[in-house]
Structures are given as structure tokens and as C-alpha cells.
C-alpha positions, -999 to +999 in steps of 0.1 A: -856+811+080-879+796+108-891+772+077-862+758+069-853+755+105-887+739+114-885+717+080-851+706+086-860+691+119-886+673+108-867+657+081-841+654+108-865+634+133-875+614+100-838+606+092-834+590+134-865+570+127-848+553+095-819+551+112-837+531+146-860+516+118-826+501+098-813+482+136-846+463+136-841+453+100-879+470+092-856+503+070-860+511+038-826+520+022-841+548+001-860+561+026-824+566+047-807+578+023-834+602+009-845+618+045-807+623+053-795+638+023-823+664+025-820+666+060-784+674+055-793+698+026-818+716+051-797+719+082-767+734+059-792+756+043-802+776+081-774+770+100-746+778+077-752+815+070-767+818+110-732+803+121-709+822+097-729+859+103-729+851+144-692+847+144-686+878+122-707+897+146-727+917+116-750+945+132-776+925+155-761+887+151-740+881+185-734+847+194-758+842+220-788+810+216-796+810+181-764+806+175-757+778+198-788+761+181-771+769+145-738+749+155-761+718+175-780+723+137-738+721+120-733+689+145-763+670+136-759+674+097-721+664+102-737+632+121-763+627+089-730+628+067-709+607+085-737+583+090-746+582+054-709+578+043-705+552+069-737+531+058-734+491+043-756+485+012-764+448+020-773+430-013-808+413-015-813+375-011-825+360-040-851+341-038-851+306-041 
């Protein structure tokens, strides 16, 4: 589970710099899209079952730091999706 966690920061990270790429107009729109759905995929992916067995309180899983990094992991994917669902396709200029 440390790969997925470790992978789905990175992609994470990858997604912000799209995002801080896309205010300078210097974004690709695949790129965006494509880092934050896998992103999204990936933080789901660890922080889902973490969150869900933590809560339950199954044998060693108390709610203690992992899971409070599993729900910050829940918040940022949340962020991904709403920012992805919120995003404006701007049509390209034709050229003259």
C-alpha cells in the first residue's frame, strides 16, 4: 500500500503543476485531465479501504495518523474531482 500511496502523490504533485501550469496559459489540457484522473484513481485506490477499515476499528486499524493522512488523501481527490468537473474547455483559435 506504500506504492500506491507514494505513486498517488506524485501524480498528485503532477496534477498542482498542470493546474498552476493552466493559470499561466503554458497547460496542456490532456496532460490535466490525464494526471487528475489517475491521480484521483490512485488516492481512492489507498485511502478508501485505509479510511473505511480505521473507522470500523478492525483488529490493529484505530484512527490515529495514517488515518488522518487517508482522509487529507479523501480531500485532495475530492479537490481533483471537483476541479476536473469544474474545468472550461476553451476551443482553439484558428489560424488565420
Amino acid at each position: 500500500s506504500g506504492a500506491y500511496h507514494l505513486m498517488s502523490l506524485c501524480f498528485l504533485l503532477l496534477f498542482f503543476l498542470c493546474e498552476n501550469k493552466s493559470h499561466v496559459e503554458m497547460g496542456s489540457a490532456s496532460l490535466f485531465f490525464g494526471f487528475g484522473f489517475v491521480s484521483i484513481f490512485l488516492l481512492l485506490v489507498y485511502a478508501l479501504p485505509n479510511v473505511v477499515l480505521h473507522c470500523m476499528g478492525f483488529g490493529v486499524f484505530k484512527f490515529g495518523f495514517a488515518s488522518a493522512l487517508s482522509v487529507a488523501d479523501l480531500v485532495a481527490a475530492f479537490y481533483v474531482a471537483a476541479k476536473l468537473s469544474s474545468a472550461k474547455l476553451v476551443p482553439l483559435k484558428k489560424s488565420a
